[in-house]
DOMIRO-976499 format. One line per 10 residues: number of its first residue (from 1); for each residue x, y negated, z of C-alpha. Coordinates in nm, 3 decimals. Layout:
residues N
NUM> X,Y,Z ~ ...;
end
This chain:
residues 208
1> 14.334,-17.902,9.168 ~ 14.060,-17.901,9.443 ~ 13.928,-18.205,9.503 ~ 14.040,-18.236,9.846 ~ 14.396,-18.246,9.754 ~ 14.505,-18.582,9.672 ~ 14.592,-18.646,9.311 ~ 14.829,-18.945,9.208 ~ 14.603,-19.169,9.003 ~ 14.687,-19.486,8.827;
11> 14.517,-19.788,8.950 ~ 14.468,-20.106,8.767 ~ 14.734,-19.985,8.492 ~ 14.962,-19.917,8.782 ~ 15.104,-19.588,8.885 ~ 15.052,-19.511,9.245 ~ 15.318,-19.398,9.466 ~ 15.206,-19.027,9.576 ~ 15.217,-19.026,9.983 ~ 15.339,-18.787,10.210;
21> 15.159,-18.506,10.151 ~ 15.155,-18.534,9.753 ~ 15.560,-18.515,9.822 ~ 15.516,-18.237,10.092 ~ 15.294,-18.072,9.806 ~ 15.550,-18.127,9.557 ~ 15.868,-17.982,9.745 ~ 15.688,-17.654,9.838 ~ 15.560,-17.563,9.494 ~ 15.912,-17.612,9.363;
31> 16.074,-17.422,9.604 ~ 15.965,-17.102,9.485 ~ 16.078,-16.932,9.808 ~ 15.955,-16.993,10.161 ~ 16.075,-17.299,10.313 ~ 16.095,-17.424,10.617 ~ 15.914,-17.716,10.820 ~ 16.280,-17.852,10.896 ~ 16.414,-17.872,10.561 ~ 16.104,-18.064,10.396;
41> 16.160,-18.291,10.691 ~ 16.521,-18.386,10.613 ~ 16.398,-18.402,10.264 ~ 16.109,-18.630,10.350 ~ 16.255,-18.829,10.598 ~ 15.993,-18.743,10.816 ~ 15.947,-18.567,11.201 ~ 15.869,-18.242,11.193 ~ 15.545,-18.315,11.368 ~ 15.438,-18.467,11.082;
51> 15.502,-18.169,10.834 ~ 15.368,-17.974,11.055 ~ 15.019,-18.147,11.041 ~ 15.061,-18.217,10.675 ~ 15.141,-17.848,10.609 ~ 14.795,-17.765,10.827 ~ 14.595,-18.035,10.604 ~ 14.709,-17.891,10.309 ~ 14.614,-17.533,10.391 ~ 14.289,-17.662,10.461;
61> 14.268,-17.838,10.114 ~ 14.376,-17.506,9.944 ~ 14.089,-17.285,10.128 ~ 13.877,-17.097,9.915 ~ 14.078,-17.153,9.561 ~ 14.311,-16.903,9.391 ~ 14.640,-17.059,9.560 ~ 14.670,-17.056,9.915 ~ 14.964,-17.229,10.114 ~ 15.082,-16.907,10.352;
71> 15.279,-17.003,10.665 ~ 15.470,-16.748,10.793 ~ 15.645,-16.890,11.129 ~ 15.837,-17.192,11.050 ~ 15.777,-17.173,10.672 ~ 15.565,-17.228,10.397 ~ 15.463,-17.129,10.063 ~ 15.243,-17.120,9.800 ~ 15.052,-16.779,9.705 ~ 14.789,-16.702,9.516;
81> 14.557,-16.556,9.729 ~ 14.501,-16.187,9.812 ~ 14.138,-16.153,9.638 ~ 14.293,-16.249,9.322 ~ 14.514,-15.951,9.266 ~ 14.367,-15.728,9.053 ~ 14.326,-15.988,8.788 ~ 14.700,-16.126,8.857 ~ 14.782,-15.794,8.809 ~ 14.626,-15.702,8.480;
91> 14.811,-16.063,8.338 ~ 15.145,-15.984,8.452 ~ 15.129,-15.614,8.311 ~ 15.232,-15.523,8.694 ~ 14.977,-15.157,8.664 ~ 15.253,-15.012,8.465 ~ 15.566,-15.194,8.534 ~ 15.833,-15.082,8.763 ~ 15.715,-15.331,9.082 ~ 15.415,-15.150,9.181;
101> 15.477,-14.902,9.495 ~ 15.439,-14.524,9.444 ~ 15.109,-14.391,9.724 ~ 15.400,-14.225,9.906 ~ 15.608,-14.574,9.986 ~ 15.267,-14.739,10.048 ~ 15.165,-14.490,10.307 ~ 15.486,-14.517,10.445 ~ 15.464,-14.862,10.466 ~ 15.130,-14.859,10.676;
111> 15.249,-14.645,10.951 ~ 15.594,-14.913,10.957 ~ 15.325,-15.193,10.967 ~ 15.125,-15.079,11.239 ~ 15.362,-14.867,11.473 ~ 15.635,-15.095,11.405 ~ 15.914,-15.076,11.567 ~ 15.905,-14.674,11.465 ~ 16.195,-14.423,11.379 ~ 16.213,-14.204,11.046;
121> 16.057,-13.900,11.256 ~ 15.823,-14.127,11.373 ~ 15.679,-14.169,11.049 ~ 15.741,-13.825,10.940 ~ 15.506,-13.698,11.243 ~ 15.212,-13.921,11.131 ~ 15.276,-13.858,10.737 ~ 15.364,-13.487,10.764 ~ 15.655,-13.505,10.543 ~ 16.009,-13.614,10.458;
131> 15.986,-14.013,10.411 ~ 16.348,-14.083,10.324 ~ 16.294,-14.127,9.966 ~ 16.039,-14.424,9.996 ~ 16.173,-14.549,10.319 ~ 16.461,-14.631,10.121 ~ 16.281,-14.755,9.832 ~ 16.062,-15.027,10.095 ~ 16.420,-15.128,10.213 ~ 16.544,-15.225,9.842;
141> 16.208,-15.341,9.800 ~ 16.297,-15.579,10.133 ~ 15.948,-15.512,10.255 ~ 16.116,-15.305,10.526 ~ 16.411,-15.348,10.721 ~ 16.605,-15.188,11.049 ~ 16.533,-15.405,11.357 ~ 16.725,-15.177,11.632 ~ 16.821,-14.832,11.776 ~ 16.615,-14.661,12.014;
151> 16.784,-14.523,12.315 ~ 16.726,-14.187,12.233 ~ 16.962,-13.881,12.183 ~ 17.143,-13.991,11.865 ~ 17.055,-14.344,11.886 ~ 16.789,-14.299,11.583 ~ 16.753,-14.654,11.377 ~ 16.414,-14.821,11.416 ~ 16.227,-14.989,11.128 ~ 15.979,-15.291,11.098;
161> 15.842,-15.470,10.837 ~ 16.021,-15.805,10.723 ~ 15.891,-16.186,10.606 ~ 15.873,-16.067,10.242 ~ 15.577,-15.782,10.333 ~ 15.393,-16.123,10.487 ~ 15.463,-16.300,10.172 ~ 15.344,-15.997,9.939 ~ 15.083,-15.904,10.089 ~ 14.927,-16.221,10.162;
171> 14.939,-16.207,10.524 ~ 15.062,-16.490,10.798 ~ 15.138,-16.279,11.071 ~ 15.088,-15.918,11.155 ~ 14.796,-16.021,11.341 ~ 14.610,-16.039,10.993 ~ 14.605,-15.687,10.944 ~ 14.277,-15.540,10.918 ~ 14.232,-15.261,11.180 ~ 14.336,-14.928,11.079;
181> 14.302,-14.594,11.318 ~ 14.638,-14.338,11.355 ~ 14.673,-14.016,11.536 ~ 14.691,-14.013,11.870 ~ 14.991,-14.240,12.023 ~ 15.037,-13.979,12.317 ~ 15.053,-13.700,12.105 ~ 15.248,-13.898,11.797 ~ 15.545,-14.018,12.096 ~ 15.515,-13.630,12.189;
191> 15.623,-13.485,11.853 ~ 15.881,-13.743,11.783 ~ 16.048,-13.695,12.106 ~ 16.076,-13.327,12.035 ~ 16.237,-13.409,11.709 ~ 16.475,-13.686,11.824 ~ 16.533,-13.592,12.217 ~ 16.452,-13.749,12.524 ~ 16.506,-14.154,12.582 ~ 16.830,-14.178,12.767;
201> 16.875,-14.332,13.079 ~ 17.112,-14.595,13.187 ~ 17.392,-14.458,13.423 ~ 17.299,-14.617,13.768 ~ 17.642,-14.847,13.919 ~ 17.828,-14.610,14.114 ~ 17.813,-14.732,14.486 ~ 18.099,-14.886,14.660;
end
């Protein structure tokens, strides 16, 4: 543990009682899944205020070591962080196991991430090719989900990435993505549009 996080030491033979944010540390690393500020407040017994600045103190203690405490909107969790990958990786056997994305669903999944919300010809304009197979496979993945319908000729279903692509990839918001250049948006809208149809208008109230 880093030295800035408070440890529970004895004292004169005496256990100490851990504080807040020793409990606060304790209910997030046995969640397992993201959890939210207002349920380790009921648990605590405290205002969500206050796990709100505990939750910011303890990201601070966790800076710079191979577990990071990721908040992604209202919850928290414990990672380890995104440099350490390669050599989580090569412990958990992940090279060759099933979990790790084909090129083809992690292409796909950059174009979601930064054109998001985007159609399936959306992302076939920008990738040149059919993307149903690992569209589908980022959906069972749950890195990738459908957020709407655009109101185009068919009503084509619009995709976006979900909390677990935050969680995977290490990231608290989308704001954290490092820049990354596309083709033209002009001429991207352009070809989709011919493949999907104009936007439809709404019908204007008939007048009395």
């Amino acid at each position: 543990m880093s030295s800035n996080v408070s440890e529970v030491r004895p004292e004169g033979g005496r256990a100490v009682l851990p504080g807040p944010k020793e409990l606060l540390e304790s209910l997030i690393f046995v969640s397992g899944e993201p959890v939210s500020r207002a349920d380790l407040a009921r648990a605590l017994a405290l205002a969500e205020t206050d796990v709100a600045r505990l939750v910011e103190e303890l990201a601070a203690d966790y800076q710079g070591r191979g577990i990071r405490l990721e908040r992604h909107g209202d919850r928290v969790q414990f990672v380890s962080a995104p440099e350490t990958a390669a050599a989580v990786e090569r412990f958990l056997h992940l090279e060759a196991g099933p979990a790790r994305l084909s090129n083809a669903a992690l292409e796909t999944l950059a174009v979601v991430a930064y054109r998001q919300p985007v159609t399936r010809p959306g992302i076939e304009v920008i990738r040149g090719v059919d993307v149903s197979g690992p569209l589908r496979t980022l959906q069972q993945r749950g890195l990738v989900a459908e957020v709407g319908r655009l109101p185009a000729v068919g009503r084509p279903l619009l995709y976006g990435t979900t909390d677990e692509f935050l969680r995977q990839f290490g990231l608290s918001s989308l704001a954290d993505l490092p820049p990354l250049e596309f083709p033209d948006t002009d001429e991207a809208a352009s070809a989709e549009t011919k493949m999907i149809g104009e936007p439809q208008m709404a019908e204007a109230p008939a007048k009395e």
